[in-house]
PDB file of N, CA, C and O in Angstrom, chain B, residues numbered from 101:
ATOM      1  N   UNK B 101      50.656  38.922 -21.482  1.00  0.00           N
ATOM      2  CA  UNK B 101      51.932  39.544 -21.721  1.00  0.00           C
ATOM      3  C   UNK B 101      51.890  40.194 -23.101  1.00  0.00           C
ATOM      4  O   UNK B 101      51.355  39.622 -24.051  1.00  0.00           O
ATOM      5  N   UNK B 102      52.534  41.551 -23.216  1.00  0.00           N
ATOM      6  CA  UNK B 102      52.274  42.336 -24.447  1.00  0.00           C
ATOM      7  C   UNK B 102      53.259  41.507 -25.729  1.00  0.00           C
ATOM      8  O   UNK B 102      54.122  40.664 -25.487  1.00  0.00           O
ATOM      9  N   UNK B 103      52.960  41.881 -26.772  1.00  0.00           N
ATOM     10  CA  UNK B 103      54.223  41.704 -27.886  1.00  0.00           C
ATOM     11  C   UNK B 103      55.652  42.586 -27.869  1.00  0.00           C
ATOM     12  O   UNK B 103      56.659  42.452 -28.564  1.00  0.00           O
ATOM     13  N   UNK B 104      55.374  43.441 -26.914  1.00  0.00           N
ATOM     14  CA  UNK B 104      56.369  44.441 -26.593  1.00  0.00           C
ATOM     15  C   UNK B 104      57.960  43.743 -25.719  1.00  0.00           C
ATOM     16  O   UNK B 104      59.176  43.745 -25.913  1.00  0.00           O
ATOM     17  N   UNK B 105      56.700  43.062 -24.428  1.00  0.00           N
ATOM     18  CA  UNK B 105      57.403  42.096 -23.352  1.00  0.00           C
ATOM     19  C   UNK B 105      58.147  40.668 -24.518  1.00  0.00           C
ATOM     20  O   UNK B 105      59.347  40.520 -24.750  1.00  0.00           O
ATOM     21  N   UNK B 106      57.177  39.934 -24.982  1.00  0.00           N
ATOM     22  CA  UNK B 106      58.034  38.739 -25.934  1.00  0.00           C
ATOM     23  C   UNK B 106      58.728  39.188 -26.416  1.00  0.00           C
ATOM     24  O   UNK B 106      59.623  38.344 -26.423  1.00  0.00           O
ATOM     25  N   UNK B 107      59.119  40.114 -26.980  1.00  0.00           N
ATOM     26  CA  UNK B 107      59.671  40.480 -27.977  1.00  0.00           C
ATOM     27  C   UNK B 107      61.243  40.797 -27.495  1.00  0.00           C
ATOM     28  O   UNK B 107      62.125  40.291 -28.188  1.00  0.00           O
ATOM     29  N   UNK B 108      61.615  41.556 -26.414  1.00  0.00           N
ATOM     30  CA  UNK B 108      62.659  41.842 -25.022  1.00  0.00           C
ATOM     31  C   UNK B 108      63.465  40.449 -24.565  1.00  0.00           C
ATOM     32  O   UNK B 108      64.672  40.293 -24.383  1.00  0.00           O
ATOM     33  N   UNK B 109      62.238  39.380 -24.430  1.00  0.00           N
ATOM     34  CA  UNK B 109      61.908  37.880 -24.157  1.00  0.00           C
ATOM     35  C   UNK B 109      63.090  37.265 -25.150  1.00  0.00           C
ATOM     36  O   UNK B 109      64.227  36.799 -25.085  1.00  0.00           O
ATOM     37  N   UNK B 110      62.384  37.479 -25.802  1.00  0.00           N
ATOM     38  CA  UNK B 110      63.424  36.408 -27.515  1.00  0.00           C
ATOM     39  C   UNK B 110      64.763  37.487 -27.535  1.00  0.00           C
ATOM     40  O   UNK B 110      65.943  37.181 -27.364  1.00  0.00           O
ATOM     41  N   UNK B 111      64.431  38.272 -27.687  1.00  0.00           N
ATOM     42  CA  UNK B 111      65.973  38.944 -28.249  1.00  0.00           C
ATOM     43  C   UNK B 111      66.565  38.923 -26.999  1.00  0.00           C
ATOM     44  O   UNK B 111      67.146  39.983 -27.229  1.00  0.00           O
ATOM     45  N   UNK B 112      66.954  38.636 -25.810  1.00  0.00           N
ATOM     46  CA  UNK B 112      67.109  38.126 -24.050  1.00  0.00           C
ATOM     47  C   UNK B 112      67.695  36.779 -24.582  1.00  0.00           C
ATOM     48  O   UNK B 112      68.785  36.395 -24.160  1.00  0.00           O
ATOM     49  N   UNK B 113      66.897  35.960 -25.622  1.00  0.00           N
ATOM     50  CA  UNK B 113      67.545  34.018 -25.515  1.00  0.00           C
ATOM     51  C   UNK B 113      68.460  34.628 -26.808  1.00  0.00           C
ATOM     52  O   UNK B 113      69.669  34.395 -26.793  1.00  0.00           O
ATOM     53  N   UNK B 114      68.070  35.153 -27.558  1.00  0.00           N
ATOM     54  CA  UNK B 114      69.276  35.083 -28.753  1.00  0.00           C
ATOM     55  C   UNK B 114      70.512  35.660 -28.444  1.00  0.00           C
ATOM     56  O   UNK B 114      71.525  35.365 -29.078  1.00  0.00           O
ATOM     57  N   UNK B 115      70.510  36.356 -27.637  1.00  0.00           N
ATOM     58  CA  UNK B 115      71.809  36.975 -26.763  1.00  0.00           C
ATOM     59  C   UNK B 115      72.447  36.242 -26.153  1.00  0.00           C
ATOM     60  O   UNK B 115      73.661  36.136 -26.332  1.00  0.00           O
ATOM     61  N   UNK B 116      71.782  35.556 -25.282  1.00  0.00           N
ATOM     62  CA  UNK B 116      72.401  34.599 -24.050  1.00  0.00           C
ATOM     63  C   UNK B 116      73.190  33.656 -24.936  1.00  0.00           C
ATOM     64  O   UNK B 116      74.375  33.356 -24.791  1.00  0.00           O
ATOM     65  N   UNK B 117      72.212  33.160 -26.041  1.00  0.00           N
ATOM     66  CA  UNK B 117      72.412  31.806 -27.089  1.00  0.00           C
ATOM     67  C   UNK B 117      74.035  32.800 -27.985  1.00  0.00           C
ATOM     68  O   UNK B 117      75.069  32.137 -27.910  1.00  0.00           O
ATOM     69  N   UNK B 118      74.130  33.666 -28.439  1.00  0.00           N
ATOM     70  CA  UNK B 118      75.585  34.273 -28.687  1.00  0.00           C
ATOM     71  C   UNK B 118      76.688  34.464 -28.212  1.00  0.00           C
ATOM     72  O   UNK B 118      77.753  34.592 -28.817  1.00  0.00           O
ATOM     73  N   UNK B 119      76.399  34.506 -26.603  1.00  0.00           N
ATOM     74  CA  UNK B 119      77.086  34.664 -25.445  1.00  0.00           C
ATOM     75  C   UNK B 119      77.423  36.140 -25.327  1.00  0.00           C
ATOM     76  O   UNK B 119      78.548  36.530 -25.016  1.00  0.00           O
ATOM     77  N   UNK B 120      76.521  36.848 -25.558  1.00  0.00           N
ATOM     78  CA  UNK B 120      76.861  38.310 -25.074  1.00  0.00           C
ATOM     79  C   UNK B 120      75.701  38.509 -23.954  1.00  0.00           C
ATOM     80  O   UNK B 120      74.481  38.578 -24.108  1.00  0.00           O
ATOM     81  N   UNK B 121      76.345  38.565 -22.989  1.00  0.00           N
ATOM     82  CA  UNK B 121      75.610  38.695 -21.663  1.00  0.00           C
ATOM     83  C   UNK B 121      75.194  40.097 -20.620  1.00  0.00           C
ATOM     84  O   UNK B 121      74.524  40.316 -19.610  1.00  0.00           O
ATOM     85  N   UNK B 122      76.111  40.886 -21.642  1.00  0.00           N
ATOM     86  CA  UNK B 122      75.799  42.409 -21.151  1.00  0.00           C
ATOM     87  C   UNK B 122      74.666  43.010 -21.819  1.00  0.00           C
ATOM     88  O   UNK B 122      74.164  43.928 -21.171  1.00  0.00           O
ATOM     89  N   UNK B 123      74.079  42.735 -23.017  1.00  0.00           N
ATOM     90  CA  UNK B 123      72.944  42.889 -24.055  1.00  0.00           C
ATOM     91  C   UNK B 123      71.886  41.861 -23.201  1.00  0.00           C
ATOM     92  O   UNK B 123      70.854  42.253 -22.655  1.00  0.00           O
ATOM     93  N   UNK B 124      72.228  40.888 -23.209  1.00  0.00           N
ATOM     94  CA  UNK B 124      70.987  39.979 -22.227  1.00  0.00           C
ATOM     95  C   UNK B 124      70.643  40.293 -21.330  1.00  0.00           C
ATOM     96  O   UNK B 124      69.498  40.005 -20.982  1.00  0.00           O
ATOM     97  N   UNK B 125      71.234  40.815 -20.772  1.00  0.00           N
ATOM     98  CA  UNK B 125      70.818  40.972 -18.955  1.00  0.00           C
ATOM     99  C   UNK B 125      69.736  42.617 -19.154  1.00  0.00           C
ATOM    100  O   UNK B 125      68.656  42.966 -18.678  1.00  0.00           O
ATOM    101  N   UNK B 126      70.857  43.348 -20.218  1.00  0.00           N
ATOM    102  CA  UNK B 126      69.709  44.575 -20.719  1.00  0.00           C
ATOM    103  C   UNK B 126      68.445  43.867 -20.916  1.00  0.00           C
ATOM    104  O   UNK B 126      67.628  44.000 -20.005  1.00  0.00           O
ATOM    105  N   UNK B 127      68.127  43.171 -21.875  1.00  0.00           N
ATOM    106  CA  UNK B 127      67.333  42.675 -22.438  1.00  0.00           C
ATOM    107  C   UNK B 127      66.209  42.315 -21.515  1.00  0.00           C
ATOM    108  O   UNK B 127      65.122  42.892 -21.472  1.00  0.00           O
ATOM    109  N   UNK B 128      66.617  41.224 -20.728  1.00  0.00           N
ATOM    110  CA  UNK B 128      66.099  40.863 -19.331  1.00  0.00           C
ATOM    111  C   UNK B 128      65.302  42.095 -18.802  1.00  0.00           C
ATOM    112  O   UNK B 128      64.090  42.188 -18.996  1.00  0.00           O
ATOM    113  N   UNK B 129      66.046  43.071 -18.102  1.00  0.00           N
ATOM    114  CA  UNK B 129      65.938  43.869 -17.265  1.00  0.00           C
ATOM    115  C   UNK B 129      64.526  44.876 -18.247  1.00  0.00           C
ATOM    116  O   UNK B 129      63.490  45.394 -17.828  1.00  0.00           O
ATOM    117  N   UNK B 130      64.908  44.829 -19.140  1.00  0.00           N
ATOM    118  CA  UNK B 130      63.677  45.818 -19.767  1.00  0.00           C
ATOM    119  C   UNK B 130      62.455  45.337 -20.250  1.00  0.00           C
ATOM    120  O   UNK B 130      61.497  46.066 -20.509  1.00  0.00           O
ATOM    121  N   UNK B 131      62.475  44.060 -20.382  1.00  0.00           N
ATOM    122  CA  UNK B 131      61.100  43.201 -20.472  1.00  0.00           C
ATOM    123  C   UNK B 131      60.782  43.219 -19.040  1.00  0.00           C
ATOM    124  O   UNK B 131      59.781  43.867 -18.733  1.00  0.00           O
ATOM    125  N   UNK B 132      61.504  42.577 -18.004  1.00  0.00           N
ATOM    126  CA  UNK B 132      61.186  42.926 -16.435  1.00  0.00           C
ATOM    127  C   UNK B 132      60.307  44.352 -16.588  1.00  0.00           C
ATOM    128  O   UNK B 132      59.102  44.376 -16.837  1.00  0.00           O
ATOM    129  N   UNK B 133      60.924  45.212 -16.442  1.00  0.00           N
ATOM    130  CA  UNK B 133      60.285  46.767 -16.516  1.00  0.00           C
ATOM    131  C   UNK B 133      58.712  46.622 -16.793  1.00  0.00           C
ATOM    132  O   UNK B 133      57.736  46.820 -16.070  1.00  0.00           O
ATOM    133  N   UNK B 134      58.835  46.240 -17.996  1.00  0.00           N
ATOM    134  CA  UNK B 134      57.358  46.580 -19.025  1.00  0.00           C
ATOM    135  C   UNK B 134      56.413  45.736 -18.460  1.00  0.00           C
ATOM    136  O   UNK B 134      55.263  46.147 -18.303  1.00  0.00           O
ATOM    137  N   UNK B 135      56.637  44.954 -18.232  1.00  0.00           N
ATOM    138  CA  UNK B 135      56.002  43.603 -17.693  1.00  0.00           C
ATOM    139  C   UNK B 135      55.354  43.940 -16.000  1.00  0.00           C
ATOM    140  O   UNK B 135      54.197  43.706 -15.650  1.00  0.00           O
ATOM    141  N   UNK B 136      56.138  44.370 -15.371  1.00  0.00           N
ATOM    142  CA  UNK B 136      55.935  45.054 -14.082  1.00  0.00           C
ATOM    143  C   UNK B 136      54.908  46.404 -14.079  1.00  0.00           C
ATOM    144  O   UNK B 136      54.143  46.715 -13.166  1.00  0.00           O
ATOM    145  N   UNK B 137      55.093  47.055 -15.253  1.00  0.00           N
ATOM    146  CA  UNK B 137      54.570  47.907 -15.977  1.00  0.00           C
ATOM    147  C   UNK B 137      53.031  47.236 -16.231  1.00  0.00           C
ATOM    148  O   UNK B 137      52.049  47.476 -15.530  1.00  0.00           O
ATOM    149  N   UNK B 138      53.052  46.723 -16.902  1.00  0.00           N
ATOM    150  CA  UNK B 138      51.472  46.373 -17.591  1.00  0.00           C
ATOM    151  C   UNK B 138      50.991  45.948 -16.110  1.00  0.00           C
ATOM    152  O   UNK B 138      50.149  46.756 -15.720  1.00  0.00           O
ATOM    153  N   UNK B 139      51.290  44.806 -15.032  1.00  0.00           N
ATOM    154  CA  UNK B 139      51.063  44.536 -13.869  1.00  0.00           C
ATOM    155  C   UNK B 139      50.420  45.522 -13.189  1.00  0.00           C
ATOM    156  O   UNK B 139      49.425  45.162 -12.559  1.00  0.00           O
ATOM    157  N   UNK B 140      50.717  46.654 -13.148  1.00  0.00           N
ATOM    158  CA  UNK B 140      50.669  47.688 -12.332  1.00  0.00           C
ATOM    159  C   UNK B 140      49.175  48.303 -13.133  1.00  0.00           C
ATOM    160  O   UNK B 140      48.308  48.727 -12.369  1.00  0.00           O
ATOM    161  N   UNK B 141      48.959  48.335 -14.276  1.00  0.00           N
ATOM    162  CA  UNK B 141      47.939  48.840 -15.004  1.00  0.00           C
ATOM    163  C   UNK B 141      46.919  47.691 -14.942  1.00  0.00           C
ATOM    164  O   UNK B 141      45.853  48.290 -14.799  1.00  0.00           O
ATOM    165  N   UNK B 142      46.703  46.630 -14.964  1.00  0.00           N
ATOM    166  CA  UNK B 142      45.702  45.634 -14.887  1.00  0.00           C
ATOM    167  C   UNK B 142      45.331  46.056 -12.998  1.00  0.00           C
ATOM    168  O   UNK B 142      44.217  46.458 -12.663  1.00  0.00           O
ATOM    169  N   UNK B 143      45.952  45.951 -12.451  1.00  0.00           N
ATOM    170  CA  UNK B 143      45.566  45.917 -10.803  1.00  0.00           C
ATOM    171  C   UNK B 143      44.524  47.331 -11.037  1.00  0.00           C
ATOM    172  O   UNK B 143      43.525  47.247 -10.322  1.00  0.00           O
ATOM    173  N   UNK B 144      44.545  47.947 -11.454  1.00  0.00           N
ATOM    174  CA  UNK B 144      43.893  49.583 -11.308  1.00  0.00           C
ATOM    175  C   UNK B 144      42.232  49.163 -11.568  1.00  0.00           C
ATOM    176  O   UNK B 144      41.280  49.551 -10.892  1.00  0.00           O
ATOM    177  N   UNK B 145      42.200  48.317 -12.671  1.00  0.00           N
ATOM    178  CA  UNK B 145      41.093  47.930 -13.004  1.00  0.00           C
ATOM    179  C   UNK B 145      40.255  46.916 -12.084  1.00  0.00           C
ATOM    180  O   UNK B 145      40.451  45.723 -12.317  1.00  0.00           O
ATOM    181  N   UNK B 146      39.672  47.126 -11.432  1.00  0.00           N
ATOM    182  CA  UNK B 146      39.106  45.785  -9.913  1.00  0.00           C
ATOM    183  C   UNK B 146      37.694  46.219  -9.987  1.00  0.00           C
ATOM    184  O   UNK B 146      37.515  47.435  -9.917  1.00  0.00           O
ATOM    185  N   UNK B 147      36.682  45.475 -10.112  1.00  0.00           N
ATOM    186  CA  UNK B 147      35.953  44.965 -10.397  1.00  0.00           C
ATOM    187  C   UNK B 147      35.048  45.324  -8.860  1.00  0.00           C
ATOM    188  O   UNK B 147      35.353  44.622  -7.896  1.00  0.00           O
ATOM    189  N   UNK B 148      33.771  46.588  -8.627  1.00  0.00           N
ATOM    190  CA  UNK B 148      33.526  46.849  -7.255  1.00  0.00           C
ATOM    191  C   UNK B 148      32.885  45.103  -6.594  1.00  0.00           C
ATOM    192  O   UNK B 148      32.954  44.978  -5.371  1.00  0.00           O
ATOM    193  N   UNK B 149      32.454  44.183  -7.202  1.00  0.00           N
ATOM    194  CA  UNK B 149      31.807  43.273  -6.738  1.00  0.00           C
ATOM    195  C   UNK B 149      32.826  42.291  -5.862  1.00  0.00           C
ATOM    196  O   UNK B 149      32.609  41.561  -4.895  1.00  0.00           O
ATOM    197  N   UNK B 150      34.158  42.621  -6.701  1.00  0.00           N
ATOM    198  CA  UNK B 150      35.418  41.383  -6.366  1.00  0.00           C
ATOM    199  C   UNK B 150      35.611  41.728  -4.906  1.00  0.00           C
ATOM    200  O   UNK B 150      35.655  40.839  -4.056  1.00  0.00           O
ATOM    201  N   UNK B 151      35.760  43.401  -4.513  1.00  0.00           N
ATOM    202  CA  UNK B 151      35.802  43.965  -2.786  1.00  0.00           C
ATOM    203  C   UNK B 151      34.810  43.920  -2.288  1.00  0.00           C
ATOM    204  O   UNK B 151      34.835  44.631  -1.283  1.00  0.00           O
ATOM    205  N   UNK B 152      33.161  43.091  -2.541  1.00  0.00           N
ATOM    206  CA  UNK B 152      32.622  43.194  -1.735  1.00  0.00           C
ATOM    207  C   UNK B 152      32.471  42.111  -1.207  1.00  0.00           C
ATOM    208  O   UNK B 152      32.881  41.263  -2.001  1.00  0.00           O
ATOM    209  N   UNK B 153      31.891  41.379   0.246  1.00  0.00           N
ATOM    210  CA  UNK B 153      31.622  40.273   0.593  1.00  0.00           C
ATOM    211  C   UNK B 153      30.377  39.762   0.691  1.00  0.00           C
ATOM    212  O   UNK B 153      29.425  40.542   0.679  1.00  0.00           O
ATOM    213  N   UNK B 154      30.152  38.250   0.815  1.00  0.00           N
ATOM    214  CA  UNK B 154      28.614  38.024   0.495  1.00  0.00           C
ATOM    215  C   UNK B 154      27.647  38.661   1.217  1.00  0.00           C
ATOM    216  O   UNK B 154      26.625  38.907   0.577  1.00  0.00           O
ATOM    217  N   UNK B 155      27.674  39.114   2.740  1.00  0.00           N
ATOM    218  CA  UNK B 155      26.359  39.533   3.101  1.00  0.00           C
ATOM    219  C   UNK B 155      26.219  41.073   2.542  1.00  0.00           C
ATOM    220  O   UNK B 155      25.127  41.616   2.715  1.00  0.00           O
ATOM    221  N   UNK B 156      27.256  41.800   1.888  1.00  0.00           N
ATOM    222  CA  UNK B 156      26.775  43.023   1.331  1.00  0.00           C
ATOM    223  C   UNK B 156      26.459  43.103  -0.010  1.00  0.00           C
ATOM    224  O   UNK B 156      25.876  44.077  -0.487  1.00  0.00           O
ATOM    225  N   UNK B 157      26.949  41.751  -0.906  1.00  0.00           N
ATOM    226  CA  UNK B 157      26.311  41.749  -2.011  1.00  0.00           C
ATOM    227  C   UNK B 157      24.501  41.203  -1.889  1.00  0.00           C
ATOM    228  O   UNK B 157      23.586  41.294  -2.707  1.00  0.00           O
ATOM    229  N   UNK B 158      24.547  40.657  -0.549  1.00  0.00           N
ATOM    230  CA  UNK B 158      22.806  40.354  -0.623  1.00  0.00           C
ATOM    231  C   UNK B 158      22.378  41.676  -0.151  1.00  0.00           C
ATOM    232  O   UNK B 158      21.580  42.124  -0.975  1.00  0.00           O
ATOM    233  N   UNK B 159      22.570  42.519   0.852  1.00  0.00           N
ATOM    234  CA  UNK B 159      22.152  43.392   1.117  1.00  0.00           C
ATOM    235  C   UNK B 159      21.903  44.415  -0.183  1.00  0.00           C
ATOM    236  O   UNK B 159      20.809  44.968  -0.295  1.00  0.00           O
ATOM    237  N   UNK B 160      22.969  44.644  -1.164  1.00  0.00           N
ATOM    238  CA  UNK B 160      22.396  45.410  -2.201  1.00  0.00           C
ATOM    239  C   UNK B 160      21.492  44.579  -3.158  1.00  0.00           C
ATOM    240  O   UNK B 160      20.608  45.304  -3.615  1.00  0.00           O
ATOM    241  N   UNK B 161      21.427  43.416  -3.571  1.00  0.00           N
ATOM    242  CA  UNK B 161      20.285  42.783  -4.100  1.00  0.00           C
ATOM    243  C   UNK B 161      18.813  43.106  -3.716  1.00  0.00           C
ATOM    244  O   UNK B 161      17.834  43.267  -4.445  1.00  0.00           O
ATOM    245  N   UNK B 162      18.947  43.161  -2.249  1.00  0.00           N
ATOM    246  CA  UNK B 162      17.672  43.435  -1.641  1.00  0.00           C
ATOM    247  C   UNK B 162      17.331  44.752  -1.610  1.00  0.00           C
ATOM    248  O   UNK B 162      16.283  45.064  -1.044  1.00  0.00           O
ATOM    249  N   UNK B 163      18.134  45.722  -2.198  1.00  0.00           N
ATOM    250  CA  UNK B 163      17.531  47.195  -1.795  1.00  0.00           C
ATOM    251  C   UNK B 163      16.474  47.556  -3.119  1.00  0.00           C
ATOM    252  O   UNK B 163      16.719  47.132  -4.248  1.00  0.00           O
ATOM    253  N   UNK B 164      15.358  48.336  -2.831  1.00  0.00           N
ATOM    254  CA  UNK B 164      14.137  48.328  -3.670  1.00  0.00           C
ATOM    255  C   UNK B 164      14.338  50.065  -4.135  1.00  0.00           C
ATOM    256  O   UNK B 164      14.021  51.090  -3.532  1.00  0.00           O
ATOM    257  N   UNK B 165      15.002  49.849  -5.460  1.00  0.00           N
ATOM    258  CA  UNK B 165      15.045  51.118  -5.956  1.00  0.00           C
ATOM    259  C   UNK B 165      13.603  51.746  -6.424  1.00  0.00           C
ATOM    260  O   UNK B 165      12.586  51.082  -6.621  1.00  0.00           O
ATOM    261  N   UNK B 166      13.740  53.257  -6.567  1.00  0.00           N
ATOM    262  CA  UNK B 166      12.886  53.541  -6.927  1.00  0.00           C
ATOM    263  C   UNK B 166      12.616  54.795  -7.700  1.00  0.00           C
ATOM    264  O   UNK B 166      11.479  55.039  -8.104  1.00  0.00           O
TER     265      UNK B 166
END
């Protein structure tokens, strides 16, 4: 989670903790966002070995480059 997201996070409890609940729920809602946000950018990054399954990772082990 970024320092961007905590940060939305805490100022979200110090609100609630004041009792202004129209600033919190902002608060909430825009760490939600960012957070959903970064989510969306980690998935992009996948790893070709993680989609493959074992008999095609032996099959490329075994191929004899040249």
């Amino acid at each position: 989670m970024s320092p961007e997201v905590l940060q939305y996070c805490s100022r979200a409890i110090v609100r609630y903790m004041n009792g202004d609940m129209t600033l919190f729920l902002q608060y909430v809602d825009k760490a939600i966002q960012l957070w959903e946000e970064e989510k969306k950018k980690e998935r992009l990054y996948v790893a070709i070995e993680e989609l493959l399954d074992l008999p095609t990772k032996e099959k490329l082990r075994n191929l004899k480059w040249s």
